[in-house]
C-alpha positions in Angstrom: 95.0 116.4 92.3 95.3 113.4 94.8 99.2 113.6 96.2 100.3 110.0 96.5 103.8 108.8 98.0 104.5 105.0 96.9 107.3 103.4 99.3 108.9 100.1 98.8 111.2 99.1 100.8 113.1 98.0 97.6 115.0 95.1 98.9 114.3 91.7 96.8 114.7 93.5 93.5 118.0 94.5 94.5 119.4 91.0 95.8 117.3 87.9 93.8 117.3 87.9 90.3 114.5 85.9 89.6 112.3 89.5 91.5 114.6 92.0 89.1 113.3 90.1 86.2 109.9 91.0 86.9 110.2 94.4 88.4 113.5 95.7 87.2 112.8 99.1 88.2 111.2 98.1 91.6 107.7 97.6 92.6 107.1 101.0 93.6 108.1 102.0 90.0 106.0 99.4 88.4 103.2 100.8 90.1 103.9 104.8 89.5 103.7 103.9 86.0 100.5 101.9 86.5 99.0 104.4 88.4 99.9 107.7 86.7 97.2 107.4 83.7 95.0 108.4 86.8 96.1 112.0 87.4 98.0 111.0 90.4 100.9 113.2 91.5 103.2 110.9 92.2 106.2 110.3 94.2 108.3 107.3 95.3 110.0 106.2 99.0 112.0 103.5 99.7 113.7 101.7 102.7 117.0 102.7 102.1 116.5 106.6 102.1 117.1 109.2 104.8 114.6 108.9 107.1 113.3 106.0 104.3 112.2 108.6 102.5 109.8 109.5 104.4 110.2 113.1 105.9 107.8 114.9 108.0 107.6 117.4 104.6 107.3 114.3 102.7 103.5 112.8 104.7 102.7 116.1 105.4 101.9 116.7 102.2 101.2 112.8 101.3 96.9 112.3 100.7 97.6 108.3 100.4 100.9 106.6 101.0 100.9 103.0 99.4 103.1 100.5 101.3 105.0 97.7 100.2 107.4 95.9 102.3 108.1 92.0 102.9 111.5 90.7 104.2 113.2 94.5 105.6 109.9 94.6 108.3 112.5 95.3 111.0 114.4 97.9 109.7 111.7 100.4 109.7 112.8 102.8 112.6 110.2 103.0 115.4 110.4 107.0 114.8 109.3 106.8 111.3 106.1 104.2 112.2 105.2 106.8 114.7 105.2 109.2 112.2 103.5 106.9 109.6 100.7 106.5 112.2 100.1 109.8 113.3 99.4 110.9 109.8 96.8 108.5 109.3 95.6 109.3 112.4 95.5 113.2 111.6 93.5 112.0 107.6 96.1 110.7 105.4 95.2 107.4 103.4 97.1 104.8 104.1 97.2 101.7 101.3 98.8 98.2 102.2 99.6 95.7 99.9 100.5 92.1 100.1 102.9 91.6 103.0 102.7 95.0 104.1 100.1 93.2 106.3 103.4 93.0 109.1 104.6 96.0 108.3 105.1 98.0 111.8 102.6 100.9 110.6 99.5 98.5 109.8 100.0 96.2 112.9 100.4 99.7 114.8 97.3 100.8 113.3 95.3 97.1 113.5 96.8 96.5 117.1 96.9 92.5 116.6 99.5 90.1 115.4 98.2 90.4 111.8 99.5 86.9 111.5 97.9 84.6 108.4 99.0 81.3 106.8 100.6 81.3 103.7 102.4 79.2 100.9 104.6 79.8 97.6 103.5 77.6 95.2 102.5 80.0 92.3 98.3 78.8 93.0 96.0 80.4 90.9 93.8 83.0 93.0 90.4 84.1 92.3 89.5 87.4 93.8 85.9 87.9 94.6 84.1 90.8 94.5 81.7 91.0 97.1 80.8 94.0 98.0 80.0 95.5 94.3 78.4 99.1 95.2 82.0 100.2 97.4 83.8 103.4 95.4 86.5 100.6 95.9 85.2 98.1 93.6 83.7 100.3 90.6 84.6 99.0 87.8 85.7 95.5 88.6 83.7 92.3 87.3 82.3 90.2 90.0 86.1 88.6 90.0 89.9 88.9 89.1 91.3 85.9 87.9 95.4 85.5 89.1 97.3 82.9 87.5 99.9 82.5 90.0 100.2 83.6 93.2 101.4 83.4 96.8 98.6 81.7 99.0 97.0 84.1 102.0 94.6 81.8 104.2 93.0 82.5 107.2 92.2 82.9 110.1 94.0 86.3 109.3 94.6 88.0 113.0 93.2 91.4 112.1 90.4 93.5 113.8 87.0 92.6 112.3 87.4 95.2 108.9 84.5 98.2 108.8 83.9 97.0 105.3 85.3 93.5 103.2 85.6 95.0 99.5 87.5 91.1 98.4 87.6 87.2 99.5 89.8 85.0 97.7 89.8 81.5 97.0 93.0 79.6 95.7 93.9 76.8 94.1 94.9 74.5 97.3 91.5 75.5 99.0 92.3 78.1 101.4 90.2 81.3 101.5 91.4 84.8 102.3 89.5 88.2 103.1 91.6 90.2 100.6 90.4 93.9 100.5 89.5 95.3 103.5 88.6 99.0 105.0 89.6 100.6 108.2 89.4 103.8 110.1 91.4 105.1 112.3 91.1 108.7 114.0 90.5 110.7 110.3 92.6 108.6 108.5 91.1 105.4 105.8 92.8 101.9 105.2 92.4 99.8 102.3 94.5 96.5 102.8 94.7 94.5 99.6 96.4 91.0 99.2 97.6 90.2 95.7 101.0 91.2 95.0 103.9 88.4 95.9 107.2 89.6 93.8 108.2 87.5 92.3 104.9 87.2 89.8 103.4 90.1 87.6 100.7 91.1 89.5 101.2 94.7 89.6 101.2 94.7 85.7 97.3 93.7 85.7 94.9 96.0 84.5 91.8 94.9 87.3 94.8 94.9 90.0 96.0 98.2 89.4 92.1 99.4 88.7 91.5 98.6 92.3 94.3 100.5 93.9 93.7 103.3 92.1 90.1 103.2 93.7 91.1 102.8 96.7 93.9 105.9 96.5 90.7 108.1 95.5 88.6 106.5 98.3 91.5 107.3 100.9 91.9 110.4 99.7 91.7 112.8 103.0 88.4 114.7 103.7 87.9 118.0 104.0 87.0 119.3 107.5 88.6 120.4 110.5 91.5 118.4 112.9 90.0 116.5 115.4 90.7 118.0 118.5 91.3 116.2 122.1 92.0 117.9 126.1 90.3 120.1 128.2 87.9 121.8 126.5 85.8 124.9 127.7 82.0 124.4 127.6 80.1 125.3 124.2 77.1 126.6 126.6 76.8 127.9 129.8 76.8 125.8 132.8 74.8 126.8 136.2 72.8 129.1 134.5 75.8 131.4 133.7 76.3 132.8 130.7 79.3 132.2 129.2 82.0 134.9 128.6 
């Protein structure tokens, strides 16, 4: 069973209306119930937690933490990012959604401004599938139709992904890379666009499909910690024999 931890920092649905009515429980509860038909064990993080709910009991035994944050960016402690990255780092799956592209855990991980253009103007999106035979994408049609959503357009200031899984095109002509892979030390990143709050994309069938894919395709490998410093030799060296 694939442990999953879904934080949210849980902020819009408290304060604007117009978010609660769409995800009165919170987003990361909209997607726990989304995602639990899939065997998950699930359990849920937010913002306003000790420690935001994040422990060091909690990611250590996290396999893939889905992250969802927008306008409380800068209220994630330094101390927990640190933590956030050095799980990834050590194999934990790490899953970003939507605006989570600024959250201080990816642009740790990414290293760049992970800046982008955007606008609100409830566009419809069409996400392509372009990479068909990726563990990511079973399952999906060649594309997801979104009626309304935020628009994403590049250039989007992130490292050149290992794999693109998703482009999207919207209605005002900008396109987006929209699913894209990452490694970092043992750990795997899936960052996925779609997922503004204040429309019901986390209620979609294909959406929820994908993250599920990607929470099994993050899921930590088996296999010993990577290990770093001085070493002693695995033969002899001078003719020696080792002891």
């Amino acid at each position: 069973m694939i442990n999953v931890t879904i934080w949210n920092e849980f902020v819009h649905e408290n304060i604007h209306d117009e978010v609660k009515a769409v995800y009165p429980k919170g987003i990361h509860m909209a997607l726990a119930e989304g995602l639990e038909v899939n065997g998950f064990a699930i359990t849920t993080a937010t913002l306003d937690q000790p420690e935001h709910g994040l422990t060091e009991n909690v990611l250590n035994t996290t396999d893939v933490l889905i992250w969802w944050g927008h306008m409380a960016h800068d209220r994630v402690s330094d101390e927990i990012t640190a933590r956030v990255v050095k799980r990834v780092q050590e194999g934990m799956g790490l899953i970003v959604l939507h605006s989570g592209h600024f959250s201080k855990p990816f642009k740790a991980l990414m290293g760049t401004s992970c800046d982008l253009k955007w606008r609100e103007a409830g566009e419809q999106e069409i996400l392509w599938n372009v990479n068909p035979s990726h563990p990511i994408a079973e399952g999906i049609d060649t594309k997801i139709i979104l009626d309304h959503e935020e628009m994403y357009g590049e250039y989007f200031d992130i490292p050149t992904p290992d794999e693109l899984v998703f482009i999207s095109n919207f209605e005002g002509g900008e396109v987006f890379r929209s699913g894209c892979t990452f490694r970092r030390g043992r750990g795997k990143i899936f960052y996925f666009r779609p997922g503004h709050e204040t429309y019901p994309t986390y209620y979609q069938p294909e959406i929820l499909k994908v993250i599920a894919n990607g929470v099994t395709w993050a899921c930590p490998a088996t296999g010993n910690a990577l290990q770093f410093g001085n070493m002693e030799p695995v033969r002899a060296l001078g003719g020696v024999p080792s002891v």
